[in-house]
N, C-alpha and C positions, 0 to 999 in steps of 0.2 A: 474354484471356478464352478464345480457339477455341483455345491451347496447356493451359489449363486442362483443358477441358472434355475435349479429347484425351485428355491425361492419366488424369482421371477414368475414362471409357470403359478402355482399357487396363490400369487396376489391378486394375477390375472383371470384364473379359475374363478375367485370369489367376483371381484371387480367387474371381470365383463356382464356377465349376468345384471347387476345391480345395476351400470352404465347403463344399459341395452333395456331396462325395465322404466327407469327413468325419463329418459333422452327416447325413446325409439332407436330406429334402427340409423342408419346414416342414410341419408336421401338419395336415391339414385334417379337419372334424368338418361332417355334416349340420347342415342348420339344423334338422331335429326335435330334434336332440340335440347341445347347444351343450357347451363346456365348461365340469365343474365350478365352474372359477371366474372370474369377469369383476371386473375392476380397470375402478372409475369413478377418472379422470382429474383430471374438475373436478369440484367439487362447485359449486353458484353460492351464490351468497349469501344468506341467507335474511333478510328486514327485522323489523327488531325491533317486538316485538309493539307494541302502538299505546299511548300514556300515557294514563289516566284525565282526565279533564276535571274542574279543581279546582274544588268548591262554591262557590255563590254566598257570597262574604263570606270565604274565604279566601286565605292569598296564595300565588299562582303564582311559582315559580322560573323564570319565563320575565320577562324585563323589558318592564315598559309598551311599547307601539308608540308608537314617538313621531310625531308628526305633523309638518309644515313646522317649518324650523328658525325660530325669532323671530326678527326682525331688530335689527338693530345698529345703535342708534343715537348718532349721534357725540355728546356733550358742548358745548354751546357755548360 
């Protein structure tokens, strides 16, 4: 891992320099004045709107709740 990391450092050592000679520096902008345009990443999920509550006397597409299961009783 500490041969890695070396590594890492040293590619970076030469690379940023030659990056940074090339490209300039990275742009930086006041916070009064951001730039034009800003990329949202994530967006989160939004919960689907809430289902109606079906009238008295109608039938629900949701299945009865069932309560304790009956027991089993053996045959004699």
């Amino acid at each position: 891992m500490l041969a890695g990391a070396l590594s890492l450092l040293a590619h970076l050592a030469i690379l940023l320099p030659v990056m940074l000679a090339r490209h300039g520096p990275p742009p930086v902008w006041p916070v009064s004045d951001p730039p034009p345009v800003v990329v949202t990443l994530f967006r989160p999920p939004t919960p689907p709107p809430p289902r109606p509550e079906p009238a008295r006397g109608e039938a629900s597409d949701q299945p009865p709740s069932a309560g304790p299961p009956a027991p089993v009783v053996a045959a004699p």
